[in-house]
C-alpha positions as protocol buffer text, in pm:
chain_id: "A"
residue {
  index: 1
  type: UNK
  ca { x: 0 y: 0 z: 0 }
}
residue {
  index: 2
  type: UNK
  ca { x: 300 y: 211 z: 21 }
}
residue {
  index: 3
  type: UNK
  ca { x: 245 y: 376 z: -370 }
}
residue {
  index: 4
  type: UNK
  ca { x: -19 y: 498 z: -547 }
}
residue {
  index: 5
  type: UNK
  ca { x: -162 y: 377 z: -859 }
}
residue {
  index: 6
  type: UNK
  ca { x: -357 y: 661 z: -921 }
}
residue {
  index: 7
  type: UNK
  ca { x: -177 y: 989 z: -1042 }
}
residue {
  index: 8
  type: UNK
  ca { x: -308 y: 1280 z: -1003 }
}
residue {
  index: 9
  type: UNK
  ca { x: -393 y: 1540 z: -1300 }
}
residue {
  index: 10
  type: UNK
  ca { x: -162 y: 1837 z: -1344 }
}
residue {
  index: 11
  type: UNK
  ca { x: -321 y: 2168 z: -1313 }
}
residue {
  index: 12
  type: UNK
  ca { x: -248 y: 2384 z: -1613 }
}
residue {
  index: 13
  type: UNK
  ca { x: -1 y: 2652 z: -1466 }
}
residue {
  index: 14
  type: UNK
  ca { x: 128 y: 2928 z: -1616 }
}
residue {
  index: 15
  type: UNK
  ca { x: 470 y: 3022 z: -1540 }
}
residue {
  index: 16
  type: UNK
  ca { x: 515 y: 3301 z: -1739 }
}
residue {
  index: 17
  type: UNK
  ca { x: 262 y: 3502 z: -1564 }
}
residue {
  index: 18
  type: UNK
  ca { x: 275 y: 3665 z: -1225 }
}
residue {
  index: 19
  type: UNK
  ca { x: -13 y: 3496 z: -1051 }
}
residue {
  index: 20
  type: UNK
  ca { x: -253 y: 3772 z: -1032 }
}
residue {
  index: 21
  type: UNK
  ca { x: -605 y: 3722 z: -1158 }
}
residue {
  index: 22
  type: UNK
  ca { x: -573 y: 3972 z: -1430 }
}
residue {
  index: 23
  type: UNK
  ca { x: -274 y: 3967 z: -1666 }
}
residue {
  index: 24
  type: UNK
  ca { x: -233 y: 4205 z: -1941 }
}
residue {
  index: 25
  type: UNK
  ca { x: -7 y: 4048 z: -2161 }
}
residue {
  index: 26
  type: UNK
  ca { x: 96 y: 4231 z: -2521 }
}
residue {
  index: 27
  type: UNK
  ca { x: 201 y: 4131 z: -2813 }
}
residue {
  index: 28
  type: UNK
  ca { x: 507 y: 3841 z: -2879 }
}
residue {
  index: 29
  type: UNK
  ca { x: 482 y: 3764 z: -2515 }
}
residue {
  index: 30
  type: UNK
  ca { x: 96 y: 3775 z: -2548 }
}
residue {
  index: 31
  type: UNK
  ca { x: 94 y: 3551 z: -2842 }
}
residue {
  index: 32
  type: UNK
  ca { x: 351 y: 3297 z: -2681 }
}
residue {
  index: 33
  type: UNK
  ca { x: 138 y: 3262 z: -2350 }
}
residue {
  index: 34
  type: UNK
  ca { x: -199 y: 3205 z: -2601 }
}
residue {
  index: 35
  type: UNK
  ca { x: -34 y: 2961 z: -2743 }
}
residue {
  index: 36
  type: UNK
  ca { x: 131 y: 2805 z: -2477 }
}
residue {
  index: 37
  type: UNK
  ca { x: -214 y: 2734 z: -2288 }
}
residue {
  index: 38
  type: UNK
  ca { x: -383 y: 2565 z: -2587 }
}
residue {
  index: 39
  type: UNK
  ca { x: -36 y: 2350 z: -2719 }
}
residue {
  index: 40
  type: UNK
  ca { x: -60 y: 2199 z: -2311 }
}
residue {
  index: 41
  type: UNK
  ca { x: -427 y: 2143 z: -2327 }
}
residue {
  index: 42
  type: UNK
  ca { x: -383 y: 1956 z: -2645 }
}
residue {
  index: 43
  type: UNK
  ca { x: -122 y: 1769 z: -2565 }
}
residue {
  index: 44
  type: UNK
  ca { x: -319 y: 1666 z: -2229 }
}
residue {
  index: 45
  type: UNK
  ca { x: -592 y: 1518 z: -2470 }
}
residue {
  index: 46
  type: UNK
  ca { x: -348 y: 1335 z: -2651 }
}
residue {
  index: 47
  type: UNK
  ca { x: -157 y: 1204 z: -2332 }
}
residue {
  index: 48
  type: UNK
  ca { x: -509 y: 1093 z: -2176 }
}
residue {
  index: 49
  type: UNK
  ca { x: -616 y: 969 z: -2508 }
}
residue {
  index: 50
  type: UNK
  ca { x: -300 y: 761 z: -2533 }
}
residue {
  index: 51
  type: UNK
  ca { x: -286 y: 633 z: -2195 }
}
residue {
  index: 52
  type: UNK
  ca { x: -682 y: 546 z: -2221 }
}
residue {
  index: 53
  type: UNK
  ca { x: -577 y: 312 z: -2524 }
}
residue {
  index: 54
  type: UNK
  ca { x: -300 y: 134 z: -2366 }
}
residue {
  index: 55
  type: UNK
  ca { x: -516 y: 50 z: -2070 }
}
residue {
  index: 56
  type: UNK
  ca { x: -813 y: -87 z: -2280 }
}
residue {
  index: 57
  type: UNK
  ca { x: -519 y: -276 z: -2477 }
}
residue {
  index: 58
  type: UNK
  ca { x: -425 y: -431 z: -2146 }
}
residue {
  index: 59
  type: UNK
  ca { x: -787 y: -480 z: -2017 }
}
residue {
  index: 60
  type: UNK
  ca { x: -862 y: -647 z: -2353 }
}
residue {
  index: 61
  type: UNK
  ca { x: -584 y: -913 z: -2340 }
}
residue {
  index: 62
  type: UNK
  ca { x: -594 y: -1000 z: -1971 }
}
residue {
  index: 63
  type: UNK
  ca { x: -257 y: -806 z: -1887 }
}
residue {
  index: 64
  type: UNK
  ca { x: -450 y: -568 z: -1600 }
}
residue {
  index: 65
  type: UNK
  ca { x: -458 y: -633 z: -1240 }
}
residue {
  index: 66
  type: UNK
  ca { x: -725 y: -368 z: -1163 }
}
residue {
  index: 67
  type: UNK
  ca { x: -958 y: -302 z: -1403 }
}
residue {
  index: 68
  type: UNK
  ca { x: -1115 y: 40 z: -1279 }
}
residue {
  index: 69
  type: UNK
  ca { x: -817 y: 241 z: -1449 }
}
residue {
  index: 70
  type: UNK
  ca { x: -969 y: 199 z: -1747 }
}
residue {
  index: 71
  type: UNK
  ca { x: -1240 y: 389 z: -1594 }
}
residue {
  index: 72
  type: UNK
  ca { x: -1027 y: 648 z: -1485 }
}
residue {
  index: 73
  type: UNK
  ca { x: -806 y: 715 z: -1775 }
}
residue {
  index: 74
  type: UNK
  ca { x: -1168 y: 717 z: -1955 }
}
residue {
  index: 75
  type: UNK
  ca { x: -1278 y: 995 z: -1697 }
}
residue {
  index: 76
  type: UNK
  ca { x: -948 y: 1189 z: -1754 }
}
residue {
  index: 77
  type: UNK
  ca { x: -945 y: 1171 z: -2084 }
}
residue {
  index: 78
  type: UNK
  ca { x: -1308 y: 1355 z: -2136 }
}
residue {
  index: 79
  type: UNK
  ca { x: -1227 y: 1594 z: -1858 }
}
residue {
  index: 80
  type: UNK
  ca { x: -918 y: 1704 z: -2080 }
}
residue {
  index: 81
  type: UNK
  ca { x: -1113 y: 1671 z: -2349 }
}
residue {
  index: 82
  type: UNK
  ca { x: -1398 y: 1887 z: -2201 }
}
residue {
  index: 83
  type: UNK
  ca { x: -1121 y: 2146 z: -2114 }
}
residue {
  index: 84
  type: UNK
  ca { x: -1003 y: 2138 z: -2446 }
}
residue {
  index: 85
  type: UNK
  ca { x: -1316 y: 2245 z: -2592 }
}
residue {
  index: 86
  type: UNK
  ca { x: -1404 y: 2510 z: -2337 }
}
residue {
  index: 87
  type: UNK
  ca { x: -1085 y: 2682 z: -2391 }
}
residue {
  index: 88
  type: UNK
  ca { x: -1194 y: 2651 z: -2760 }
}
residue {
  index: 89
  type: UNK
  ca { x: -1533 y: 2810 z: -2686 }
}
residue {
  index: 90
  type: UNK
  ca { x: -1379 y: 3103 z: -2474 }
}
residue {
  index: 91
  type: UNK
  ca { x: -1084 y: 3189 z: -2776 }
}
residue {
  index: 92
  type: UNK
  ca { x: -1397 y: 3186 z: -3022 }
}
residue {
  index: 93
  type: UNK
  ca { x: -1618 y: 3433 z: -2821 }
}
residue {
  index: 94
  type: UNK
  ca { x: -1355 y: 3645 z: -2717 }
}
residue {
  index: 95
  type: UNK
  ca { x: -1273 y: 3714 z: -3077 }
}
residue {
  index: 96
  type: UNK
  ca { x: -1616 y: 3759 z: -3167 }
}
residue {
  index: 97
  type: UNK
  ca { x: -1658 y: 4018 z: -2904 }
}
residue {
  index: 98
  type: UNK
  ca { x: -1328 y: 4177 z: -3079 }
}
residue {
  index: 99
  type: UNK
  ca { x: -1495 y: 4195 z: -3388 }
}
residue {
  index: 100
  type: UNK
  ca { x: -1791 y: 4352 z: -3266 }
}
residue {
  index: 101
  type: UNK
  ca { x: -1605 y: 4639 z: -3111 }
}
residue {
  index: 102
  type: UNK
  ca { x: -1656 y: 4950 z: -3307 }
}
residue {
  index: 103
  type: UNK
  ca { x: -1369 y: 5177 z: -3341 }
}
């Protein structure tokens, strides 16, 4: 019982910024830190994704001692999945509120 079997998720962090709630961020710095945040959340998705398919791999041909990772690499993977997609839906209405903006 002395090690886990379950790891925990990684928060998304952002280590370029100072840790205050709003950050003002401009231009190649602003750009870097967008991108930054959705090149992590994608590559969560994959890493989930990847790690989901192993375990059903190894639940499929007997090679699993406990079974209920599979339901927990299934859970992890739509929760980064789910982030994915918010983060998706938040870039998308932010520039649509951008492009309403009359100057």
């Amino acid at each position: 019982m002395g090690e886990m079997f379950i790891t925990p998720m990684q928060p998304i962090t952002l280590s370029d910024l100072s840790g205050s709630d709003t950050v003002k961020v401009k231009g190649e710095a602003g750009i870097a830190v967008f991108k930054s945040v959705f090149e992590e959340a994608i590559n969560e998705v994959r890493t989930t994704e990847d790690t989901l398919a192993k375990n059903q791999y190894l639940l499929a041909t007997g090679q699993i001692e406990d079974p209920h990772t599979v339901a927990i690499a299934s859970s992890e993977a739509q929760l980064a999945s789910d982030v994915l997609v918010s983060l998706r839906n938040k870039a998308l209405e932010a520039y649509n509120e951008i492009m309403r903006i009359n100057l």
